[in-house]
C-alpha positions in Angstrom: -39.9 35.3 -16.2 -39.9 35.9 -12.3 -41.0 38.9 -11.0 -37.1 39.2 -9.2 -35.7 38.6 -12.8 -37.9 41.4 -14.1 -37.0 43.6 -11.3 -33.1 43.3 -12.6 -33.9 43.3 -16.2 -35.2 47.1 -15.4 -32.7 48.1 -13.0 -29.7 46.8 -15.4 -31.3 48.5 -18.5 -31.4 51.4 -16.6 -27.8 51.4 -15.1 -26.7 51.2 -18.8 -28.6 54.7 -20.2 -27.7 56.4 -17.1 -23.9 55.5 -17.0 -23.8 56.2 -21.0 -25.6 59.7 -21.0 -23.7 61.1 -18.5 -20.7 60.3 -20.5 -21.4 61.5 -23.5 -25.1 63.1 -23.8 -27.5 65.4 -22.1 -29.7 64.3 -19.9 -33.3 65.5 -19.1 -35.3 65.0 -15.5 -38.9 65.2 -15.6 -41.3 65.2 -12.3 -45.0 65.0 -13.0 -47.8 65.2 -10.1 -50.9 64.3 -12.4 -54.3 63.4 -11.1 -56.0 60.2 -12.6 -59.1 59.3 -13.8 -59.6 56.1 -14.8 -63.2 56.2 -16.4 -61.6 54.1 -19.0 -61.1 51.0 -17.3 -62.7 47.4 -18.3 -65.7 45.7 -16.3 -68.1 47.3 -13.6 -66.9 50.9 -12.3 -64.7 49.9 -9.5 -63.1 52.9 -9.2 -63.5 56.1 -7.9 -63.5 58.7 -10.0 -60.2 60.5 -9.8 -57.1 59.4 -8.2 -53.5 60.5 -7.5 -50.0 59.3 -8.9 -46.8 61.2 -10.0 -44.2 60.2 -12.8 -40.6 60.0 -12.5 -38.2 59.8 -15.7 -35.2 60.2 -16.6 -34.1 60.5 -20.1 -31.0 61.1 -23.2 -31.2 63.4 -25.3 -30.5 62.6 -29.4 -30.6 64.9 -32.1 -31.9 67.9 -30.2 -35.0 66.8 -30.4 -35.2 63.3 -29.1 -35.5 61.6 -25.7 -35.4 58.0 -24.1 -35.3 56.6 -21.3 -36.4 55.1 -18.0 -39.6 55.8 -16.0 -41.7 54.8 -12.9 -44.4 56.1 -11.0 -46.7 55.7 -7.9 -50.4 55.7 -8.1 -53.2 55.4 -5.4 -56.4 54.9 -6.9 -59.2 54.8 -4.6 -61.7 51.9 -4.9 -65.6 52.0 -5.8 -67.0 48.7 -6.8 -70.4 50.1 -7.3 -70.6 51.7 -4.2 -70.6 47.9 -2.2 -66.9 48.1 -0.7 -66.5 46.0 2.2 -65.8 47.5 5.6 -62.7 45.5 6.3 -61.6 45.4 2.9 -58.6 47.8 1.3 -60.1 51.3 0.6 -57.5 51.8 -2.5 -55.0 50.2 -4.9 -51.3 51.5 -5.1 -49.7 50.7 -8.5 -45.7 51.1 -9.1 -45.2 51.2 -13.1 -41.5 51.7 -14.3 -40.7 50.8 -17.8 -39.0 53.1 -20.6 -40.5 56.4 -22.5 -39.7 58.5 -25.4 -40.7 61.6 -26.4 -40.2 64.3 -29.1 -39.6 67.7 -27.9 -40.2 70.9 -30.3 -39.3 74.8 -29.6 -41.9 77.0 -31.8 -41.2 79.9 -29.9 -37.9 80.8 -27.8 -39.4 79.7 -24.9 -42.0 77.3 -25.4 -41.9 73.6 -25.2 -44.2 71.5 -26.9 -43.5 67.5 -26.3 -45.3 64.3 -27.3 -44.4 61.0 -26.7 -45.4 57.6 -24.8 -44.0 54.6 -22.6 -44.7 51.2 -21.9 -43.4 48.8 -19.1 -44.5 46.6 -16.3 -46.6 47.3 -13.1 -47.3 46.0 -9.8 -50.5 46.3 -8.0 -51.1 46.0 -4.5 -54.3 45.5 -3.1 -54.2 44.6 0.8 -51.9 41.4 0.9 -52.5 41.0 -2.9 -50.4 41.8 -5.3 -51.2 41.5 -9.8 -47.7 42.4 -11.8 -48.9 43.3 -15.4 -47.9 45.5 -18.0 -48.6 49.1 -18.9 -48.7 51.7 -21.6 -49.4 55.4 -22.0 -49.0 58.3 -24.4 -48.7 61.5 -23.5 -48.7 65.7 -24.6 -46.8 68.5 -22.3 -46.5 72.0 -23.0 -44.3 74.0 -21.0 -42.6 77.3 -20.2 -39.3 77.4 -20.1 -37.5 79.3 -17.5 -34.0 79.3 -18.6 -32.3 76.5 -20.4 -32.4 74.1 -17.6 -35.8 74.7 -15.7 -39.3 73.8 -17.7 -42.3 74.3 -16.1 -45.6 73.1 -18.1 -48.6 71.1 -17.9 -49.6 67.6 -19.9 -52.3 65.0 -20.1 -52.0 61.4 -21.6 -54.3 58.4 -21.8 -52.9 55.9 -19.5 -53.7 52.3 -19.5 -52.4 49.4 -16.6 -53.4 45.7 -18.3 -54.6 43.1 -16.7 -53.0 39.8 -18.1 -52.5 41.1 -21.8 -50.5 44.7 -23.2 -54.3 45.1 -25.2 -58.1 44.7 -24.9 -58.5 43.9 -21.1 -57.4 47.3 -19.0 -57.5 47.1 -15.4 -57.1 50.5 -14.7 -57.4 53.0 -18.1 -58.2 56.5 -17.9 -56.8 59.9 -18.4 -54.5 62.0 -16.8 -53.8 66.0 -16.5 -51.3 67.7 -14.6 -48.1 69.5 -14.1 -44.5 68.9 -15.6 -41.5 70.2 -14.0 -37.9 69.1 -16.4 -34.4 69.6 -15.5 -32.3 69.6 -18.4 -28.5 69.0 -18.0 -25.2 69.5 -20.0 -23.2 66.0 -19.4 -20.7 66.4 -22.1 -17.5 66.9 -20.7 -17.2 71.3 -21.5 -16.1 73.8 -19.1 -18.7 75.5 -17.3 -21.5 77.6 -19.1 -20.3 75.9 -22.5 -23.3 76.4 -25.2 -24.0 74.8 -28.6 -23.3 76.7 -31.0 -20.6 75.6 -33.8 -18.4 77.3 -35.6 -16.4 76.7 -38.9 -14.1 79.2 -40.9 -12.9 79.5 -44.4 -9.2 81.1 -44.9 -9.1 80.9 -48.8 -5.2 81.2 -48.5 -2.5 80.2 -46.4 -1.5 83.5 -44.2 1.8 85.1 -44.8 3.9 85.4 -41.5 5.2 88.7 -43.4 2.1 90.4 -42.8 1.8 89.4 -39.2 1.0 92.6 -37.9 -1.9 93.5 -40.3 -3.9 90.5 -39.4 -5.4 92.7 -36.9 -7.3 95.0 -39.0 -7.5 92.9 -42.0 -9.6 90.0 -42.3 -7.8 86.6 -43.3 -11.1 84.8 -43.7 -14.8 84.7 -42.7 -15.9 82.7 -39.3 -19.5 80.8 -39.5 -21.4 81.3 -36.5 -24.3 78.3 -36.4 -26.6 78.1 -33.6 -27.9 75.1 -32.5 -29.3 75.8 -29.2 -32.6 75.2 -28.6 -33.8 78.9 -29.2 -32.8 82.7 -30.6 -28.9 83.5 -29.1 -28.6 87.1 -28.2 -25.5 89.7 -27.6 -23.5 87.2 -29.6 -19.4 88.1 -29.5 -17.0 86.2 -31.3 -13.0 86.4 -30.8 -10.0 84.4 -31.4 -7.1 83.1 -29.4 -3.9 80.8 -30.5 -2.0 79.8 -27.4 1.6 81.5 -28.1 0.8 82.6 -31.5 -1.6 85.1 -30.3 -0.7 88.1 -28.1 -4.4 89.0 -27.1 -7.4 87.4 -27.7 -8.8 89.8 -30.3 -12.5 90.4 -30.9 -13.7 89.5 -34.2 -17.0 90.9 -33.6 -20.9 90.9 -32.7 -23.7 90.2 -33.4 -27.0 91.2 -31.9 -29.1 88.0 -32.3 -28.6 85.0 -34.4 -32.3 82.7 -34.3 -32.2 79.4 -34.2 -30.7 76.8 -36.7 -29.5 80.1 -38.5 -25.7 81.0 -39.8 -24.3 84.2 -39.8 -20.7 85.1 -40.7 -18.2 87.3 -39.3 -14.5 88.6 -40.5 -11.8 86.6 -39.3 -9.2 88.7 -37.3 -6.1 87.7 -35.3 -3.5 89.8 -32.8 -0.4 87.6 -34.0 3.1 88.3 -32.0 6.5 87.9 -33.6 6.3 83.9 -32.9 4.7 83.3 -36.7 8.0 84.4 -38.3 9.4 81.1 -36.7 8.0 79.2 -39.7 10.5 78.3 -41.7 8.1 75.9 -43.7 4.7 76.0 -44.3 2.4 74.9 -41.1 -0.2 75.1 -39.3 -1.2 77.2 -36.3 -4.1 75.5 -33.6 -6.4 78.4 -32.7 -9.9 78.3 -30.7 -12.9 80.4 -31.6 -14.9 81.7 -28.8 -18.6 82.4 -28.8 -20.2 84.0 -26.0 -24.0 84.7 -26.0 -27.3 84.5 -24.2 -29.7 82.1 -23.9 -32.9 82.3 -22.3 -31.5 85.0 -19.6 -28.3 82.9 -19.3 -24.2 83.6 -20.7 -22.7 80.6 -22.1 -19.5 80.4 -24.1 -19.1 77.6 -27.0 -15.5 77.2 -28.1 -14.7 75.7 -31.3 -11.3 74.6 -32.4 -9.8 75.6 -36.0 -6.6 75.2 -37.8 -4.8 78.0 -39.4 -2.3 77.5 -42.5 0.8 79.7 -42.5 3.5 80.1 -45.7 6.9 80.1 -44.3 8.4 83.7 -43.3 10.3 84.4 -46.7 7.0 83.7 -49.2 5.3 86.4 -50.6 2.8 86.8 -53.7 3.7 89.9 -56.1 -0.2 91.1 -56.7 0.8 94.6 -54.4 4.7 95.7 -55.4 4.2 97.4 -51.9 3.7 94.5 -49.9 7.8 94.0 -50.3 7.8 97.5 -47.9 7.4 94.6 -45.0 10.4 93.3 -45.4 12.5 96.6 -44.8 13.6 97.1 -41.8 15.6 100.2 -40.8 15.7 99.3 -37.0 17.5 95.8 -37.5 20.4 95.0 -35.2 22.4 93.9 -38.5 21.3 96.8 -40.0 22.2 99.6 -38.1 25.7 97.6 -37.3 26.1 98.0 -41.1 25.1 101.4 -41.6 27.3 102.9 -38.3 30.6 101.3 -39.6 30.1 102.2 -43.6 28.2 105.9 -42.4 31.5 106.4 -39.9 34.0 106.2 -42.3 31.8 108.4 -44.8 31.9 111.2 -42.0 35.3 111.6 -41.7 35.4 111.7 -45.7 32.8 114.1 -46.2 32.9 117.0 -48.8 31.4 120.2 -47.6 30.5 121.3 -51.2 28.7 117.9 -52.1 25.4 116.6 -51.6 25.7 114.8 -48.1 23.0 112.0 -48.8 24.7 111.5 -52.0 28.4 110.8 -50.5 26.8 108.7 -47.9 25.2 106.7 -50.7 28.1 106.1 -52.2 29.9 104.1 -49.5 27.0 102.4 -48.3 26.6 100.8 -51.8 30.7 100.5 -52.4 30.7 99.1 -48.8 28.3 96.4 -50.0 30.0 95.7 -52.9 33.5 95.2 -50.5 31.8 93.2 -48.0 30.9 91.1 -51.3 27.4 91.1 -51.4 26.0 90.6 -55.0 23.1 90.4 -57.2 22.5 87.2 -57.9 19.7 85.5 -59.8 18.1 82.5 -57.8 17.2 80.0 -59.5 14.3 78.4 -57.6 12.3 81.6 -57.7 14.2 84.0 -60.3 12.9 87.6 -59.8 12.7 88.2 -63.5 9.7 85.4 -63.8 8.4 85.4 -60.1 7.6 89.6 -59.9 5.7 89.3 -63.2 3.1 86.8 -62.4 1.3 87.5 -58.8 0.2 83.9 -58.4 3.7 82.6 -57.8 4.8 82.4 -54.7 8.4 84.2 -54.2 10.7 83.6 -51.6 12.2 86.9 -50.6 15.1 87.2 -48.2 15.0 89.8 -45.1 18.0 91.8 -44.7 19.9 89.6 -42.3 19.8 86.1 -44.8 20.9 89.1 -47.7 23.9 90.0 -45.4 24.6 86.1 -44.3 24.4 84.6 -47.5 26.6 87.7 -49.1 23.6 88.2 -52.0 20.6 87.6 -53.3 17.9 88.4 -56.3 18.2 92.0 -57.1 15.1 92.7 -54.8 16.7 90.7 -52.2 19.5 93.3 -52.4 17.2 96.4 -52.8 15.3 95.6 -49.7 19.0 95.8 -48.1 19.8 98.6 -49.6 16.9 100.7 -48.8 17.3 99.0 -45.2 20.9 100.7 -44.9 19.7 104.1 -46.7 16.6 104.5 -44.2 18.5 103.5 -41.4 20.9 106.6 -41.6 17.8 108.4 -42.5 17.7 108.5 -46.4 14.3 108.4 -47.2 13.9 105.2 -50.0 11.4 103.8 -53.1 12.0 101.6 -55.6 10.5 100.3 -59.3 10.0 97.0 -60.2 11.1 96.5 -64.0 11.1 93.7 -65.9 15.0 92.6 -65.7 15.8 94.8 -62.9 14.8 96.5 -59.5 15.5 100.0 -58.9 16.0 101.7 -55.7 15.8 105.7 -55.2 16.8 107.6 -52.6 16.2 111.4 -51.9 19.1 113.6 -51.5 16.8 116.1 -50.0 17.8 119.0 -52.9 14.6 120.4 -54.1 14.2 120.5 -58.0 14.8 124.0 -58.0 18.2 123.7 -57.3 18.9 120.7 -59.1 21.5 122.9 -61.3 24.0 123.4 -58.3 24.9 119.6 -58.0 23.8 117.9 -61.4 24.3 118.7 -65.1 20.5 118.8 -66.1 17.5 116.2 -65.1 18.8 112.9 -67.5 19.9 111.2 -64.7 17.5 112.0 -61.5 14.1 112.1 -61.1 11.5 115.0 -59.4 9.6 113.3 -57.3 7.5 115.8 -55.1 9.9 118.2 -55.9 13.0 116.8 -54.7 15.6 115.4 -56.6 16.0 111.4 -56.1 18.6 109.5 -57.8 17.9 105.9 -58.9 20.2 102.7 -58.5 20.3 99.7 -60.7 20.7 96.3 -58.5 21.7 94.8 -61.6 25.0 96.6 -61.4 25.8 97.1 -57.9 28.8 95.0 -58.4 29.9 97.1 -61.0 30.2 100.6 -58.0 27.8 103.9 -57.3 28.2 105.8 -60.6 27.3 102.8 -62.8 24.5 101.1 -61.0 23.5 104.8 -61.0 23.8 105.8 -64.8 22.7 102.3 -65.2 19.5 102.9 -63.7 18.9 106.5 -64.8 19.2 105.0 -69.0 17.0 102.0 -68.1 14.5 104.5 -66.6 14.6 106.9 -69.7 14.0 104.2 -71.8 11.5 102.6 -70.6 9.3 106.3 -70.1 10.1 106.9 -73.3 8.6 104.0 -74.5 5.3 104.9 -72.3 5.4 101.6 -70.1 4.4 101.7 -67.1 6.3 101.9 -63.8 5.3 101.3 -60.3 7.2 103.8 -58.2 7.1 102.7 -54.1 7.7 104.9 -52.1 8.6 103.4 -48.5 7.3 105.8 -46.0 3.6 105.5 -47.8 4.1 101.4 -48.3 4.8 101.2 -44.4 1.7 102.6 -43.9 -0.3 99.7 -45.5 2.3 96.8 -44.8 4.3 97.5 -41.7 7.8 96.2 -41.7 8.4 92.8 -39.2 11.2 93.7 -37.9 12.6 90.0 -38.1 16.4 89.5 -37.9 18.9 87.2 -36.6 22.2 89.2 -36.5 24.1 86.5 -33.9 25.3 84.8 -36.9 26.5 87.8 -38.8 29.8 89.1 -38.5 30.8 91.6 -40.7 34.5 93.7 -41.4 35.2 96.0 -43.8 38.8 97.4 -45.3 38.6 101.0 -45.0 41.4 101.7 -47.1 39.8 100.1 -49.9 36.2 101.5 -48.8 37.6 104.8 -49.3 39.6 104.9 -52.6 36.4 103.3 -53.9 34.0 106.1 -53.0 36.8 108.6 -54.0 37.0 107.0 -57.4 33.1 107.8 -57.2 33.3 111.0 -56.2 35.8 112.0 -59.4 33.6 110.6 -61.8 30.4 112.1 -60.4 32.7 115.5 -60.4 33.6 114.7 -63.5 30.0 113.8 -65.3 27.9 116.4 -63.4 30.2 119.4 -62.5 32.6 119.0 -65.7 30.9 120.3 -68.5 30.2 123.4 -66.3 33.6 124.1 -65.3 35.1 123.7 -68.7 32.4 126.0 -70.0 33.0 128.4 -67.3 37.4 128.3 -68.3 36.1 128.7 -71.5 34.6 131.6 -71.0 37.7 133.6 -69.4 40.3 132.1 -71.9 37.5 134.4 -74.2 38.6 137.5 -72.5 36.2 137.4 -69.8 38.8 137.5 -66.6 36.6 139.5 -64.6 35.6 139.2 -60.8 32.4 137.7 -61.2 33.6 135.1 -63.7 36.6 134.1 -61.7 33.5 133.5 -58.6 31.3 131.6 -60.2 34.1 129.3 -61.8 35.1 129.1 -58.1 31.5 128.1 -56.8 32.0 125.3 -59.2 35.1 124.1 -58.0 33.5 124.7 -54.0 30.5 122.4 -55.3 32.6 119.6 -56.8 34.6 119.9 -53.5 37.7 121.1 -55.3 38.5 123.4 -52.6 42.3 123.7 -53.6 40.9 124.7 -57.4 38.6 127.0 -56.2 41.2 128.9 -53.7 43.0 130.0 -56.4 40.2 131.7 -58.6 38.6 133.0 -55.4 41.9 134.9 -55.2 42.0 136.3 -58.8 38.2 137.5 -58.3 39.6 139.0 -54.5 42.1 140.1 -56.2 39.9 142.5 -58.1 38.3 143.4 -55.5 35.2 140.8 -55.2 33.7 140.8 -52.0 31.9 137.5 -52.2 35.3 135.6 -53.2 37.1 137.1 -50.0 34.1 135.9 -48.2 34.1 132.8 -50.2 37.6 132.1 -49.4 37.2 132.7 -45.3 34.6 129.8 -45.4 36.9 127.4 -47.4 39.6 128.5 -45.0 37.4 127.9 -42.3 36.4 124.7 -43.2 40.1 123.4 -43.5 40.0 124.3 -39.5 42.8 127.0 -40.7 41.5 130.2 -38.3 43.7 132.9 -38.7 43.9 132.2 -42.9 39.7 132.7 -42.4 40.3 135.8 -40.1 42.0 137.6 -42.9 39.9 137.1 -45.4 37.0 137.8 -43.3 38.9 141.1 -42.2 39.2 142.0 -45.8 35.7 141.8 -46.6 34.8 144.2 -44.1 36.9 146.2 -44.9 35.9 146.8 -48.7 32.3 146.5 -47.8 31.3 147.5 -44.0 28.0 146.5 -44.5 28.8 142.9 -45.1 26.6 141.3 -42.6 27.7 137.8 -44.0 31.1 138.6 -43.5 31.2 140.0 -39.9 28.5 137.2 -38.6 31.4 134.7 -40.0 34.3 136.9 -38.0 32.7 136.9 -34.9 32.1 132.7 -35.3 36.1 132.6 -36.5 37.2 134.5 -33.3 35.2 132.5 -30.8 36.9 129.5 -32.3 40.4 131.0 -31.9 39.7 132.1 -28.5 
């Protein structure tokens, strides 16, 4: 082979590494200024005995801990031979070697490099107008100091060797070499600026539930593996996450002080989500980056690792927490509160003075449901009676707006509407998951102590922190308010009688763990209602519930003046009855036999009912009356003085 051909043999092999490292590898530049003594050469000593060169190479990195490439150099070694050198002959020899090298490179401490490794090529030497092109060999130690991760600065020594007609056993030039070693390590692959090398993977055991968006934030979702491969100990270590759209923030997941190298550590996986998840319809998949940001060596650098996060589709949900279901209420829903102000606004007009408020408004939210024909319906694909009993089934659960669109559900599926509507008008809601049914309670806001004044005992409510709360069956909201209500109360008893167990939710403490969404879509919702209908309904109600709860009472309390007891005070308190089952003409005419013998609290009594039917000067009589009898009425003249500003 020519020397011109060997010439482009060495330049073409070198074109090749360099064009393919800085595509796809890292490269490393290495300067070494050495001095040369080449003791070790064959024949006479014809050579001084040290010299000067310097190396030049260039290398790819593999493995992190592997280098090849190309190298040359330029030596001047000054001539001896035995002391006779000729006056007019060349005082020293120049040598160009270039040719490839490999090294391995090792970190024992953070910032220590120790590398070993060797090269071999072809040389020319020119002596005068000579010239002898041979090949060449060396091996070679550095140890050096690294700066930061891109600046080494060391010393090394090899054996060096420069043949002359053979690769072995005929050295024209062989010696050893010491010096210094200056590297420039550089990050090719295609990363944005400061990018490091450290990978991350994550484990999500399950897919995430869109439904629980919002508590993402606090609560973990899976672990993040933080492995460092850079070349020593990582320091200040933060990781957080980001999901272009998914993600309103790009939320820390946490730190870590140092992580050493080729060690794992692990970190909670946390994630800001924004409302955008609840588009899932289907199961999918969300693309998310992991950020790491750390020091090395005195310098920040960021890795960013790519991950994939399954998502469940909006409506899925797992029954291992009963309270989890709390995220699908929402009070504050467009569809909702549309609902609630139509039904609520009829109820207003309606209202009995005498009864229970919550309770009244109850009973046309649930009669206005039944009109608008919304019913409890069992699904078929994920029936609640199955799906609520075993928590690792996946139930599909409809928010208030599909309950209201479709005109029914499951009979959770109508709960969660129902207890949407009673919170939205400010009726504070829980329910019970039983077996074949889902109650919902609501609190009428009457403590237990006076329990007596609207119900005839405790059979049919429930003390819960010492207000009375009166349950509703799903199961029978089709069949009106007193039913799904008795309904509910008989299952109830039963079942506490039999010592089973019940989970009772109440909704303010269940928002506290699983926040409601919020998701609705109310522009395909129209809704109408017959009023007419709505309110013969909840009057049917409202004479049963007189009927059932104030009944026994009032027949007791005839009873007891068709005995001979037509006295004031019994004539009263039959009247109070009638006032609290909101039979207000009833309880006019016994307020008038108790005036009548001369009862103060009946004429009061009967300026308040008077009062309420808006009929002033009928109130100002009565009130008149009272005063008169009893002066010091305070009840009385407080009511006057309210009677006469109104008839001014």
């Amino acid at each position: 082979m020519s020397l011109k051909s060997k010439y482009k043999l060495i330049a073409l092999l070198f074109s090749l590494i360099a064009t393919s490292s800085l595509y796809s590898y890292d490269l490393t530049f290495k300067a070494e200024p050495i001095a040369v003594m080449p003791f070790m050469s064959s024949g006479e000593t014809k050579w001084d005995p040290v010299g000067g060169a310097g190396f030049l190479s260039m290398g790819v990195d593999f493995f992190g801990c592997l280098n090849f490439g190309p190298s040359f150099g330029y030596f001047i070694i000054p001539k001896n031979n035995n002391g006779e050198l000729l006056d007019d002959e060349a005082k020293f020899v120049s040598l160009i070697p270039f040719g490839l090298q490999t090294n391995l490179f090792f970190y024992p401490a953070a910032r220590i490099e120790l590398s070993l490794g060797g090269g071999a090529g072809y040389g020319i030497a020119k002596n005068g107008s000579s010239s002898h092109f041979a090949p060449w060999y060396r091996g070679f130690a550095d140890l050096g100091l690294r700066l930061n991760p891109h600046w080494t600065v060391g010393a090394g020594a090899s054996y060096f060797a420069y043949q002359n007609d053979t690769w072995i056993g005929n050295p024209g030039i062989a010696g050893l070499t010491v010096g210094l070693a200056l590297k420039f390590h550089l990050e090719t692959e295609r990363k944005s600026s400061g990018a490091g090398s450290v990978e991350c993977t994550s484990e999500i055991p399950d897919s995430l539930f869109p439904l629980f968006y919002t508590m993402y934030k606090e609560n973990p979702f899976g672990t993040i593996y933080i492995k460092n491969n850079e070349s020593a100990e990582i320091r200040n270590v933060t990781v957080t996450f980001r999901a272009e759209g998914y993600t309103a923030s790009e939320l820390k997941c946490g730190s870590i002080p140092s992580i050493r190298k080729r060690k794992v550590k692990e970190l909670p996986f946390f994630a800001d989500f924004t409302k955008k998840i609840l588009n899932f319809t289907e199961a999918g998949k969300i693309p998310g980056e992991i950020i790491v940001s750390y020091d090395l060596l005195g310098e920040r650098k960021t890795s960013i690792s790519s991950v994939i996060i399954p998502v469940y589709n909006r409506s899925q949900v797992r029954w291992n927490d009963p309270q989890a279901l709390a995220a699908y209420i929402s009070a504050s829903a467009p569809e909702v509160l549309e609902m609630s102000k139509v039904l609520v606004g009829i109820a207003r007009t309606k209202l009995r003075s005498g009864v229970n408020r919550n309770l009244q408004f109850a009973m046309y939210l649930i009669e206005g449901m039944k009109i608008a024909g919304i019913k409890c319906e069992s699904d078929f694909e994920t029936p609640y009676n199955r799906f609520h009993l075993d928590e690792t089934l996946l139930d599909f659960i409809q928010y208030p707006y599909q309950t209201i669109f479709y005109n029914g559900g499951d009979c959770d599926d109508v709960g969660i509407l129902t207890m949407a509507l009673l919170e939205s008008v400010g009726i504070h809601g829980a329910y019970i998951p039983v077996d074949d049914d889902f109650i919902v309670l609501f609190d009428t806001g009457v403590e237990m102590s006076k329990a007596d004044r609207y119900f005839d005992g405790t059979s049919r409510i429930l003390d819960i922190d010492g207000n009375v709360w009166i349950p509703l069956s799903m199961r029978s909201l089709q069949e009106g308010f007193i039913n799904s209500w008795h309904n509910a109360a008989k299952n109830l008893n039963a079942l506490l009688e039999s010592d089973e167990g019940l989970t009772l939710v109440a909704l303010e403490e269940a928002w506290k763990l699983y926040p409601s969404t919020g998701f609705s879509q109310p522009e395909n919702i129209t809704l109408s209602f017959d009023e007419k209908r709505l309110v013969a309904a909840a009057e049917v109600d409202m004479a049963r519930y007189v009927s059932t709860e104030f009944g026994p009472r009032i027949e007791k309390a005839q009873n007891v003046i068709k005995r001979g007891g037509e006295n004031a005070d019994n004539y009263n308190q039959l009247g109070m009855l009638y006032v609290r089952a909101g039979m207000y003409k009833e309880a006019t005419q016994v307020y008038k036999k108790s005036a009548n013998l001369g009862n103060v609290t009946a004429m009061n009594n009967l300026g308040n009912i008077a009062s309420l039917q808006k009929e002033y000067l009928e109130a100002k009589k009565w009130y008149e009356r009272a005063i008169q009898k009893d002066p010091d009425n305070e009840s009385a003249r407080k009511n006057l003085e309210r009677i006469m500003g109104e008839l001014e």
